[in-house]
C-alpha positions in Angstrom: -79.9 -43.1 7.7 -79.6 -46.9 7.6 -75.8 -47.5 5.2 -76.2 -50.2 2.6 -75.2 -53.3 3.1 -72.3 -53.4 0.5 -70.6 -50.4 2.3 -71.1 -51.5 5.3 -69.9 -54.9 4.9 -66.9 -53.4 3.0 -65.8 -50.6 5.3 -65.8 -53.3 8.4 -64.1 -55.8 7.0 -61.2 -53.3 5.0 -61.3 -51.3 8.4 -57.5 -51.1 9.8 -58.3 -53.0 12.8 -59.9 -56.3 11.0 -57.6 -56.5 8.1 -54.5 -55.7 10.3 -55.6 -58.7 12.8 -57.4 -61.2 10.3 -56.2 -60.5 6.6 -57.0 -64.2 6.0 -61.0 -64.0 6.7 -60.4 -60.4 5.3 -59.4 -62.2 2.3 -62.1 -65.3 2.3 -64.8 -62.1 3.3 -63.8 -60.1 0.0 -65.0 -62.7 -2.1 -68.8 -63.6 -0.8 -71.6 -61.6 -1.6 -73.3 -59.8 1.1 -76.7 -59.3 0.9 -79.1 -57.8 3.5 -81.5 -60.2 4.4 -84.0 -59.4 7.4 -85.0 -63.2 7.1 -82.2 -64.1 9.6 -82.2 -63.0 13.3 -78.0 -62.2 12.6 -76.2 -63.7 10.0 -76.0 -67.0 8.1 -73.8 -68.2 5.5 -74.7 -70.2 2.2 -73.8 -71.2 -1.7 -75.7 -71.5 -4.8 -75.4 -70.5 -8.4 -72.3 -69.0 -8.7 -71.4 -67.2 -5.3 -71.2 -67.6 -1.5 -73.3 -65.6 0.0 -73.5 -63.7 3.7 -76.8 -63.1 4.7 -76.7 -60.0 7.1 -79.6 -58.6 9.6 -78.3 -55.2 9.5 -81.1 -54.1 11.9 -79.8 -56.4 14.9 -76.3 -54.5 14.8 -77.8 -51.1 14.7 -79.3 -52.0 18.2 -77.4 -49.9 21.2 -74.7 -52.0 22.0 -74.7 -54.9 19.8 -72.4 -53.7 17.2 -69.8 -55.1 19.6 -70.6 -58.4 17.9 -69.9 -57.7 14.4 -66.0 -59.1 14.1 -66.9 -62.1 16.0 -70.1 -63.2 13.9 -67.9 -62.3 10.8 -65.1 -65.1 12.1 -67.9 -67.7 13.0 -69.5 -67.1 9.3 -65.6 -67.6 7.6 -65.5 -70.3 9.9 -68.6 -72.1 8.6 -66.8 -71.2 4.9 -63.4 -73.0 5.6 -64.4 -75.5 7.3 -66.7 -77.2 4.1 -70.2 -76.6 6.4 -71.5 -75.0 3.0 -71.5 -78.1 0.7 -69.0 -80.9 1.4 -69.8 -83.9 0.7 -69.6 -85.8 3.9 -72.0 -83.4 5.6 -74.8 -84.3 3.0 -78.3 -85.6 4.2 -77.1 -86.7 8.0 -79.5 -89.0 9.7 -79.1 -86.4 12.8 -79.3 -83.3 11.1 -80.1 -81.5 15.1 -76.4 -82.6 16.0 -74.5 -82.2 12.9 -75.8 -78.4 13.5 -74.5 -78.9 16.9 -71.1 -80.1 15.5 -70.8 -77.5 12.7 -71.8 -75.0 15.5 -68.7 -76.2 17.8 -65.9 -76.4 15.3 -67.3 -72.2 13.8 -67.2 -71.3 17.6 -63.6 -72.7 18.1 -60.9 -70.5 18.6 -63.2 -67.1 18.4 -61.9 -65.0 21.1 -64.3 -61.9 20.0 -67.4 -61.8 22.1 -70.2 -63.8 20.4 -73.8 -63.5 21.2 -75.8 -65.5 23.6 -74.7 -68.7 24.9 -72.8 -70.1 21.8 -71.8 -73.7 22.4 -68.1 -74.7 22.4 -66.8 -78.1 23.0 -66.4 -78.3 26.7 -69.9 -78.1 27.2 -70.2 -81.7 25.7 -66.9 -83.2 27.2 -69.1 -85.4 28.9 -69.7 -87.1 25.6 -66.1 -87.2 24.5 -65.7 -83.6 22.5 -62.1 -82.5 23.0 -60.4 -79.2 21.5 -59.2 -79.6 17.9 -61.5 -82.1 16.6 -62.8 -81.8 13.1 -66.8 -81.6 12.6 -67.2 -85.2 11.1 -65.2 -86.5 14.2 -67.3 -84.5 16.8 -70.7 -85.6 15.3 -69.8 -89.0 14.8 -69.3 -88.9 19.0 -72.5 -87.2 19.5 -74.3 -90.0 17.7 -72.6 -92.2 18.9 -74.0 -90.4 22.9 -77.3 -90.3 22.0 -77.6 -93.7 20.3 -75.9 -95.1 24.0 -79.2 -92.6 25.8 -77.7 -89.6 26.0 -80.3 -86.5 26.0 -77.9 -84.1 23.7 -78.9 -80.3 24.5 -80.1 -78.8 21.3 -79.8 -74.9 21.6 -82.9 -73.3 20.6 -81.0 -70.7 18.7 -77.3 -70.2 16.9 -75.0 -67.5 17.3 -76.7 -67.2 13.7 -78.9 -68.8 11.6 -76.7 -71.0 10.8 -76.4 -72.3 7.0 -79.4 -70.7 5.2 -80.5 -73.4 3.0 -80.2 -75.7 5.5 -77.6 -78.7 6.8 -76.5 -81.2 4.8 -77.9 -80.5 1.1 -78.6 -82.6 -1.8 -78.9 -81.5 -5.3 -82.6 -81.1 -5.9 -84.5 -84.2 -7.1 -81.1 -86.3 -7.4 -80.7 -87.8 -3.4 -77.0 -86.4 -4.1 -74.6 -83.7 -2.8 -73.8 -81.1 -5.2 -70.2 -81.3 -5.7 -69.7 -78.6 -7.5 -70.6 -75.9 -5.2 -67.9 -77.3 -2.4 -65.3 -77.5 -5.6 -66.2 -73.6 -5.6 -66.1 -73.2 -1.9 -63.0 -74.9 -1.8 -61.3 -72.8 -4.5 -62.3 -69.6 -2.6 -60.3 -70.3 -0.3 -57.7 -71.4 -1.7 -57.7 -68.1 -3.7 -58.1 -65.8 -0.7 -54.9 -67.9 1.0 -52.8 -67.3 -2.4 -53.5 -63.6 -2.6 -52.9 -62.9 1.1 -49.8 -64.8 1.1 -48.5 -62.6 -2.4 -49.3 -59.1 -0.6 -47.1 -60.3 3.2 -44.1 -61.3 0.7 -44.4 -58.1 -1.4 -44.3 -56.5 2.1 -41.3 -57.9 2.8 -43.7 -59.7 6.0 -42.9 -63.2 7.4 -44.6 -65.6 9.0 -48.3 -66.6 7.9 -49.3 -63.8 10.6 -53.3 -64.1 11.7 -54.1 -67.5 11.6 -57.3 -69.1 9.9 -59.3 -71.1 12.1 -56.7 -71.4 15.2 -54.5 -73.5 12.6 -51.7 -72.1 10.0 -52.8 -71.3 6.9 -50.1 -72.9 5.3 -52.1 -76.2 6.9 -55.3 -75.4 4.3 -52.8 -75.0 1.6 -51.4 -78.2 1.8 -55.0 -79.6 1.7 -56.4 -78.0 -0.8 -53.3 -79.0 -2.8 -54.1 -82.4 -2.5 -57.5 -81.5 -3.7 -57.2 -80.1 -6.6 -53.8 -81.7 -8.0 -51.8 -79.6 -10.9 -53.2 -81.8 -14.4 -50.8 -84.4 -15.0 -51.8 -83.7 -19.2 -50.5 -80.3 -20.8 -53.7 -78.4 -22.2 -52.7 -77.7 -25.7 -54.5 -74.3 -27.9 -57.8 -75.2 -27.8 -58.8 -75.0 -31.5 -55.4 -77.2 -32.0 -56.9 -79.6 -30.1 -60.3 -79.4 -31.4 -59.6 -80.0 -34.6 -56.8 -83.0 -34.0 -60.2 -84.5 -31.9 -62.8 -83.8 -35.0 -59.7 -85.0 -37.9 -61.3 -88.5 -38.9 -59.1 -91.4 -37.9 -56.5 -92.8 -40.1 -57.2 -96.5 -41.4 -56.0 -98.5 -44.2 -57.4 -98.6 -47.6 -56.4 -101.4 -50.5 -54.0 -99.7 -53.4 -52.4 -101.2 -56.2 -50.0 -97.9 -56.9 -46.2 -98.8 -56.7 -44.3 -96.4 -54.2 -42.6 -93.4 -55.7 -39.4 -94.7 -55.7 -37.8 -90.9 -55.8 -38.3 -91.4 -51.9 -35.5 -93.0 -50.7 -37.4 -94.4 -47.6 -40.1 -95.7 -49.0 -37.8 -98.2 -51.1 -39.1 -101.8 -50.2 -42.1 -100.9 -49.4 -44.7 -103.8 -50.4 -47.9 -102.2 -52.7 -51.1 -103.2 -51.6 -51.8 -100.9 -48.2 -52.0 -97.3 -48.0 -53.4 -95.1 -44.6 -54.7 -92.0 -44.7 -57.9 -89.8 -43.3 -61.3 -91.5 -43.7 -62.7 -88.9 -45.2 -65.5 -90.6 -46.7 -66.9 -90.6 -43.4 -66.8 -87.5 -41.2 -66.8 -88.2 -37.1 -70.1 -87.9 -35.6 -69.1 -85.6 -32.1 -71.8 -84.5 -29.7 -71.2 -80.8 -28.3 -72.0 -80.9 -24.7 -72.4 -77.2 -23.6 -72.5 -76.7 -20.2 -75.2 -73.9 -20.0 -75.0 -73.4 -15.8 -73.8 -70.0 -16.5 -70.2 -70.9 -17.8 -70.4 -70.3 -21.8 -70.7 -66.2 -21.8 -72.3 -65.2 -25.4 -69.1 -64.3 -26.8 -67.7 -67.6 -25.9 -70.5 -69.4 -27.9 -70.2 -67.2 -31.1 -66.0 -67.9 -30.8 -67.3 -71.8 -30.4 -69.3 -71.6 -33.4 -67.3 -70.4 -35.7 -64.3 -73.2 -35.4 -67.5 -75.5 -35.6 -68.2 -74.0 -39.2 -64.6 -74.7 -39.8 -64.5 -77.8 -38.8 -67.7 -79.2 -40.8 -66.1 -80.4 -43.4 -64.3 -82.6 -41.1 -67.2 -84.1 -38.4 -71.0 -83.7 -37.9 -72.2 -81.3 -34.4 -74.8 -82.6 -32.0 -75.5 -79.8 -29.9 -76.3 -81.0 -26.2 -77.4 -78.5 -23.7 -77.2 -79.4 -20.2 -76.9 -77.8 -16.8 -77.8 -80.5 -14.0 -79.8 -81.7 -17.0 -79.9 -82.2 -20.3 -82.1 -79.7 -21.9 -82.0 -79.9 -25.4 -80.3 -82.1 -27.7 -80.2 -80.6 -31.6 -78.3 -80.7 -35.0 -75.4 -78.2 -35.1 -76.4 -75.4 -38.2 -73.7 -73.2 -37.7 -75.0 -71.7 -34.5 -76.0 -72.4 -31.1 -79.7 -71.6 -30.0 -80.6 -69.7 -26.9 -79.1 -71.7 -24.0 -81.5 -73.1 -22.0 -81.0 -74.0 -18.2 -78.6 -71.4 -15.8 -78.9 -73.9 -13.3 -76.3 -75.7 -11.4 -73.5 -77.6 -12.9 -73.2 -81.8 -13.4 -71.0 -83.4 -16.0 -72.7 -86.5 -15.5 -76.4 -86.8 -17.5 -74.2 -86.4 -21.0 -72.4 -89.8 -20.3 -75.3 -91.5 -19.1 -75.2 -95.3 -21.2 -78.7 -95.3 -22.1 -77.9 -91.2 -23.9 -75.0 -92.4 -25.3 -76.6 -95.5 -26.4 -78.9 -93.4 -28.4 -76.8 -91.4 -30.2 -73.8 -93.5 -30.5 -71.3 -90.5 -30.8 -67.7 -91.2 -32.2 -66.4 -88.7 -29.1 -67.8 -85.6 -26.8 -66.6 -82.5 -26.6 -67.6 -80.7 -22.9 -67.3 -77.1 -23.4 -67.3 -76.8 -19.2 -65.8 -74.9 -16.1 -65.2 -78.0 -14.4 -67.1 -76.8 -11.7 -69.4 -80.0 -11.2 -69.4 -83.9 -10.9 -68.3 -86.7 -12.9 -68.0 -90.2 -13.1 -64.9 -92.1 -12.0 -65.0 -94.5 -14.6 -64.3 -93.7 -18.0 -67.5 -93.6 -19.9 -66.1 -95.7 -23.3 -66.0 -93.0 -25.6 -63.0 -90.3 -26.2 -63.6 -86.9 -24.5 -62.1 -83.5 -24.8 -63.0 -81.2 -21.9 -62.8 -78.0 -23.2 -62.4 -75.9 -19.6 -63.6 -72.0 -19.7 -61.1 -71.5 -16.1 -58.0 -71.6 -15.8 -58.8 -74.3 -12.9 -57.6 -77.5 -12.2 -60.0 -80.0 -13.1 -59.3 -83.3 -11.2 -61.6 -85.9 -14.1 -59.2 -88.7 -14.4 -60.1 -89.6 -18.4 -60.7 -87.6 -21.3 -58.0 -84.8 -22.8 -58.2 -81.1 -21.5 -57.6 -78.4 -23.2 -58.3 -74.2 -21.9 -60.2 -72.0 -23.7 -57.9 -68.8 -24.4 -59.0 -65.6 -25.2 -61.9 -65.0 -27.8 -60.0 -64.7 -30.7 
C-alpha cells in the first residue's frame, strides 16, 4: 500500500533526522504544497495562484534502493525556492533559456552533500568557462553566454536531478511579455517566514547559533536581504474605516459669507467677514473601488466592505472596479458587491492605466489589495488609499496604507 503523498511528504521532512540536521528547509518545506504528480520523472518545484508547490513522483522512490535520494532531492528543490529560480524577475524570458537551466541547476546542486541522482552538474565541470564556487545564478549564466557566444559548445544535460521548474524557466505573465512579480513577492516572503519561525523556536530553546545552514550560507545572510526587500512602511496604517472615511470626507474649500464672527469666541475676534471653509457637501467625491478579486477579498471581507460603503454614501459616490491581472468589471456601487469575477493572479497596475482613469475621471481610488502584485513607480496623479488584507509590507512608494482588521 502506496502512503499518500501528504504523509509521506510530512513524516520525512518532520522525521528527527531531517529536522534535527536542516530545520531551515524543514521550515521553507512546511509551507509548499506537495502534490503527487507522476508527470515528472522525480520532483520539480513551481508557483502559481496562491502556493508553491512540490511536485513529487512518488513511484521513482518506492524503487529498491532509490529512496536513498529523498533528503538530497528535497535540499536541491529548497534550493531552487531560496534561490528566486521560481519567479524572480531577472530570470524572466532569457534569450538562453538551455543555460540559465544549466545555471539554476549549478547554484540548487551547490553545497548538497546528500547523494543526488545521476550525474548532476556542479560548477567545476564548467571551470573551463570561468564558474567558480559561490557564484550567484545571474553571475554564472551571464559567463556561460558569454562562452558560447566566444564558440564554446556548452554540454546541456539531457536530464536534471529533476525536472527542474515545472512551468518552465524564466516565466512571463500570460499575454503581458512581463514577469509576474507577485509570485516572487510571495516566494520571497516564504522564506522569510520559515527563517523568522525557525529562528523564534532555537531562542525559546535556549539554542545559539543559526545551526544548519540554508544554502551553504548563514541564514542570517537571507535575512538581511529580504530586509532590504521588503522595508518596514515608513507611513503608520491608521483603523481602516478611520481612514476610509477621512479619504471619502469631501474636501474643505472656501465659500463667500456675509455673517459677522460670533464675537463670544475670543479667537475669532478680528477675523474679516467675507470667507468661510467647510465640507463641500454639495458635491460628494466620486472614488473608484478597486477590488482586487485574485483570491484576496474572502466573502466576509466584502460584506464588512460593503457596509462602511453604505455608511459612507452620503459622503462620496462607489465605482466598483473588479480586477485580478485584469479589469473585469467596472459597475455602480448599490450597496453591494456582485459575484467577483476573475481568481486569477494579482497586478495593481490595469486600475491606474491613464486612458481608464481618463475615462472615469475619479476624485481618488481605494485598492482593497494583498499587495501581493505589481505597480507602477510613478505616482499615477490621483490620491490612493491601499487598503492591505495582510499584515505584509507593501513596498508602493505613493498612496496612504491602511490594514484591514478583523471583520467587525
Amino acid at each position: 500500500m502506496v502512503t499518500p503523498i501528504h504523509d509521506w511528504f510530512t513524516g520525512f521532512v518532520n522525521g528527527a533526522q531531517f529536522l534535527a540536521n536542516y530545520p531551515y528547509y524543514a521550515a521553507v518545506l512546511a509551507r509548499v504544497q506537495a502534490v503527487e504528480d507522476p508527470s515528472v520523472p522525480v520532483m520539480a518545484v513551481s508557483a502559481h495562484g496562491k502556493h508553491v508547490w512540490l511536485h513529487v513522483n512518488t513511484d521513482y522512490f518506492m524503487q529498491p534502493g532509490y529512496m536513498k535520494y529523498t533528503q538530497g532531492v528535497l535540499l536541491h528543490e529548497v534550493h531552487h525556492v531560496v534561490l528566486g529560480h521560481l519567479a524572480n524577475p531577472e530570470f524572466a524570458a532569457p534569450a538562453h533559456p538551455d543555460l540559465m537551466e544549466v545555471a539554476m541547476e549549478v547554484s540548487a546542486n551547490e553545497f548538497i552533500r546528500d547523494p543526488l541522482p545521476g550525474n548532476p552538474p556542479v560548477w567545476t565541470m564548467f571551470k573551463q568557462h570561468g564558474l567558480g564556487m559561490g557564484q550567484s545564478t545571474l553571475e554564472r549564466y551571464e559567463l556561460l553566454v558569454k562562452a558560447r557566444q566566444a564558440g564554446a559548445d556548452i554540454p546541456v544535460p539531457a536530464r536534471w536531478v529533476d525536472s527542474h521548474i515545472a512551468r518552465g524557466v524564466g516565466r512571463c505573465v500570460p499575454g503581458s511579455g512581463r514577469p509576474d512579480t507577485s509570485q516572487y513577492i510571495r516566494v520571497k516572503r516564504l522564506v522569510s517566514s520559515a527563517i523568522d519561525q525557525v529562528k523564534r523556536d532555537r531562542a525559546r530553546n535556549g539554542l545559539t547559533g543559526m545551526g544548519g545552514s540554508l544554502v551553504g550560507r548563514d541564514p542570517g545572510n537571507f535575512i538581511e536581504e529580504l530586509d532590504e526587500e521588503f522595508p518596514t512602511p515608513l507611513k503608520p496604517r491608521m483603523d481602516w474605516k478611520t481612514a476610509l472615511r477621512l479619504f471619502a470626507t469631501p474636501q474643505r474649500r472656501a465659500f463667500t459669507t456675509y455673517t459677522r464672527p460670533n464675537r463670544r469666541h475670543r479667537e475669532r475676534v478680528g477675523e474679516i467677514p467675507g470667507r468661510i471653509y467647510r465640507p463641500d457637501v454639495a458635491r460628494p467625491k466620486r472614488l473608484m473601488v478597486a477590488i482586487d478579486t485574485s483570491g484576496s477579498m474572502s466573502t466576509d471581507e466584502l460584506n464588512v466592505i460593503a457596509g462602511e460603503l453604505r455608511r459612507l454614501s452620503r459622503l462620496a459616490r462607489f465605482t466598483v472596479v473588479e480586477c485580478d491581472t485584469i479589469i473585469h468589471r467596472v459597475y455602480p456601487f448599490a450597496g453591494a458587491f456582485a459575484d467577483a469575477a476573475g481568481r486569477g493572479g494579482t497586478d495593481l497596475r490595469p486600475v491606474f492605466e491613464p486612458a481608464f482613469l481618463a475615462e472615469h475621471r475619479p476624485d481618488g481610488v481605494v485598492y482593497f489589495t494583498d499587495g501581493e502584485g505589481p505597480y507602477d513607480e510613478q505616482p499615477p496623479g490621483v490620491p490612493t488609499l491601499w487598503v492591505l488584507t495582510k499584515d505584509w509590507p507593501f513596498r508602493c512608494p505613493w498612496g496612504q496604507q491602511t490594514l484591514m482588521r478583523g471583520r467587525d
